[in-house]
Residue, then its C-alpha position, 0 to 999 in steps of 0.5 A: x228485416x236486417x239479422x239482429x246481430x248485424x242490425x245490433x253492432x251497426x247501430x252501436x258503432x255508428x252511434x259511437x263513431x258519431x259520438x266521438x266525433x262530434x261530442x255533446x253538440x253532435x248528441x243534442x243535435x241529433x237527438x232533435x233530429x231523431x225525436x221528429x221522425x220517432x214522432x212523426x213514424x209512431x203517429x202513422x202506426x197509431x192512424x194505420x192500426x186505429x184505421x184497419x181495427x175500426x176507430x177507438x170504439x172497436x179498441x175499447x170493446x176488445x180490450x174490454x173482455x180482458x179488462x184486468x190485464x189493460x187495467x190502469x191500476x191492477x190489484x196488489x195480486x198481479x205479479x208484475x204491476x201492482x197498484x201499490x208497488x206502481x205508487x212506491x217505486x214509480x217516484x223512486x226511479x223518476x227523481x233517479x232519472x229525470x234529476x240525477x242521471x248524466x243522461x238527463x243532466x247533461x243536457x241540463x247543464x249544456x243550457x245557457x241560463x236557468x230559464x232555459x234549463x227550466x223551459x227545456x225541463x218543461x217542453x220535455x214534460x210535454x214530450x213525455x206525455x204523448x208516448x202513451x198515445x205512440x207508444x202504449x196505444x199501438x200496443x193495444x191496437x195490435x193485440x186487438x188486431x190479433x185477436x180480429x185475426x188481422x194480424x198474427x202475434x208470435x207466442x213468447x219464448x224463452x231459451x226455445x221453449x214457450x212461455x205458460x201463464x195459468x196453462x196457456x201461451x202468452x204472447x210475446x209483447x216484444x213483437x208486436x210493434x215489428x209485427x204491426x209495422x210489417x203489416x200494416x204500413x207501406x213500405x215508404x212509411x214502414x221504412x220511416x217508423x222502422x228509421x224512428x225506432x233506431x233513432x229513438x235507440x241511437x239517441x238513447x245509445x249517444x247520450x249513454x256513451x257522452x255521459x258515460x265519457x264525460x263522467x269518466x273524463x272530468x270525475x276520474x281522470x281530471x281528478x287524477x291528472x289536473x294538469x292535463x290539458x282540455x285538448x288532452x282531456x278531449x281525447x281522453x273521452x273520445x277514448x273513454x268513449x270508444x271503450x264504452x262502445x265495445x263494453x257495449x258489443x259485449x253486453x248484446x249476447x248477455x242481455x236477452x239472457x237476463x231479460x227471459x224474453x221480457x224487455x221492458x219488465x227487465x229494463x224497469x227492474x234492473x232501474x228499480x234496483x239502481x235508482x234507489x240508493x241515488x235518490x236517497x242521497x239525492x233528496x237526503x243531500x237536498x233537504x238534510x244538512x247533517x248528511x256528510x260525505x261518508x254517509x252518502x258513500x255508505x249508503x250509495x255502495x250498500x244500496x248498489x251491492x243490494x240491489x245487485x244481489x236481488x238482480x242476479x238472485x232474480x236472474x237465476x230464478x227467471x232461468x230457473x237456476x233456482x227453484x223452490x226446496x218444497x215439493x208442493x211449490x214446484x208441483x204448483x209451478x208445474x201445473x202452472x205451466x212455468x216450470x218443466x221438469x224435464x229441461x231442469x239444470x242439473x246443478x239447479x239451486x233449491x232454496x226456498x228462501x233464496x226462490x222467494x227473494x228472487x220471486x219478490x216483486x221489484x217494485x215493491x223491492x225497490x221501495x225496501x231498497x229506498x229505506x235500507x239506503x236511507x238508513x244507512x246514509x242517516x246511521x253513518x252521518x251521524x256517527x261521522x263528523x257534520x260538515x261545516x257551514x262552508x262546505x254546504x252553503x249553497x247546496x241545499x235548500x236550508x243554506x241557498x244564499x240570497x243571491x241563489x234564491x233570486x237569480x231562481x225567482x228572476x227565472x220563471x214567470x207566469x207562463x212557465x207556472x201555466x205550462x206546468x200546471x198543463x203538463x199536470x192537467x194532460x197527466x193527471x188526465x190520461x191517469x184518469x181516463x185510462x183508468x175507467x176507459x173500459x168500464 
């Protein structure tokens, strides 16, 4: 395999010099591309690792000894996946992503009428459904492999020392798709599923450095400067996109800091934190015509600087830069296997409440942030003037213009109601048989 680092800044600068170049057009482009071979190479990990495991059925008898931790739903007790935390911070960070994120958006908004906004939404919910079978499955198969002794898992680490739970090593969940691709495929396939993984990382890497150019060029500069030119403001996003590319160099050495060896919990908290002040305002400015401009703005900063303080005290806690000031929870955390004494820092933090704010859950955190930012946007707006009828015609569901509510009705039929009504069913489906598959 490549060195991550050379692997890391290829993969950023060739995405960001594409990126530039081609603009939106190249981006969507290569996303269709890549989307293929990241589904045609997950499928292959999938078949190779059922195959050499034995069938669905040998799967299932695995897993099956340790059923709590492959539970759909876990007990309100688990420290990272709660049952409740999962049904209040799950549609938070979805309306966040899937309705207001530019990286959505924009490919929205580069359709050419509603109807094919609304197909592309729902084509994409049938996108979203297959990765729990290439990308959640493979997962499981190669912990069982692992456990069959067909393939060796490395345990966890952080900052070289290995990661306890209740006393014994875990294994490190980063490594098992690497691991399970080294293995297990030949090397032609191998070479595919590896080109799927960068593309589904350079997509990702594309439609950020687009978005982020394009939210810097036409909110900021244009607003600025709105006399420049289109071939000025082209430039000005190439540029804009540039700086992004080396923000994003420079963030490599960071992030395996701040994610303590756990990419994906990191990933979901650090979007658990930002989604909601923006969903807030989102639905808020949906469906509340007293919301004005002050109160969103109120709301979206106080909900930003909050969620950021809990990150960062979370952060510290995870490096244990902060413990707690009682003596018998420290005892608990050594005994526990998460905390040794004798690799503490020097200036280390000890503070009972600051421990628990960073140990809290950030789901069901991401829920208080909700309320907070909610709050906010209502107290504001309405100790600050409404905003006229004109100002919002036209922009929430209580002032769409009929012109508006008949060009949405011109734009579905039937079979857009089936296909989503499909797209439920497979949801609700695989809710439903994940969440009795090991019983």
């Amino acid at each position: 395999f490549v060195p991550f680092w050379i692997g890391a800044i290829a993969t950023v600068v060739l995405t960001g010099i594409y990126t530039v170049f081609g603009g939106l057009r190249a981006v969507l482009y290569t996303d269709a591309a890549q989307a293929l071979i990241l589904l045609v190479g997950s499928f292959f990990i999938t078949w190779f690792g059922l195959t050499k495991l034995g069938g669905w059925g040998e799967l299932q008898e695995i897993c099956r000894a340790k059923s709590g931790s492959f539970a759909l739903w876990r007990p309100n007790s688990d420290p990272n996946f709660p049952w409740l935390g999962i049904l209040i911070a799950s549609p938070i960070i979805g309306i966040w992503y899937w309705c207001t994120d530019q990286y959505i958006v924009q490919r929205t908004l580069a359709a050419k009428d509603l109807k094919a906004c609304r197909r592309g939404a729902i084509f994409g919910g049938f996108l979203k459904v297959w990765p729990v079978m290439i990308f959640l499955v493979p997962g499981l198969i190669g912990y069982a492999l692992h456990i069959k002794g067909e393939i060796v898992i490395p345990d966890k680490m952080v900052n070289g020392e290995y990661v306890m739970v209740n006393g014994q090593h875990t294994l490190d969940g980063d490594q098992v798709f690497p691991t399970m691709v080294a293995n297990l495929l030949p090397r032609g396939l191998r070479g595919l599923v590896v080109g799927g993984l960068l593309a589904a990382l350079m997509s990702s890497l594309s439609s950020l450095f687009n978005s982020c150019a394009s939210l810097f060029t036409l909110d900021i500069y244009k607003k600025l400067h709105p006399a420049a030119s289109e071939k000025l403001l082209v430039n000005v996003g190439r540029m804009a996109t540039g700086i992004i590319v080396v923000l994003g160099l420079m963030w490599i050495p960071i992030m395996p800091k701040i994610a303590q060896g756990g990419l994906y919990k990191y990933l979901q908290s650090v979007q658990g934190y930002l989604a909601p002040p923006i969903t807030a305002v989102f639905l808020l400015g949906l469906f509340c015509k007293r919301i004005n401009a002050k109160g969103a703005v109120a709301g979206l900063s106080i909900g930003f600087f909050a969620g950021m303080a809990k990150l960062t005290i979370q952060g510290m806690v995870g490096a244990f830069k902060i413990i707690p000031a009682s003596q018998g929870a420290i005892d608990s955390l050594v005994a526990a296997g998460k905390l040794n004494l004798d690799t503490l820092a020097q200036n280390v933090i000890r503070s009972d409440w600051l421990y628990a704010i960073g140990d809290y859950n950030f789901l069901f955190a991401s829920g208080w942030l909700l309320v907070l930012s909610v709050v906010v946007v209502v107290g504001v707006s309405l100790l600050s003037a409404k905003p006229s009828e004109e100002q919002i015609i036209g922009l929430t569901y209580g002032t769409a213009t009929e012109e508006q509510k008949r060009d949405n009705r011109a734009s579905w039929n039937k079979w857009d109601v089936i296909a989503t009504a499909v797209v439920l069913s497979l949801v609700l489906g695989f809710y439903l048989y994940f969440s009795f598959w090991l019983n």
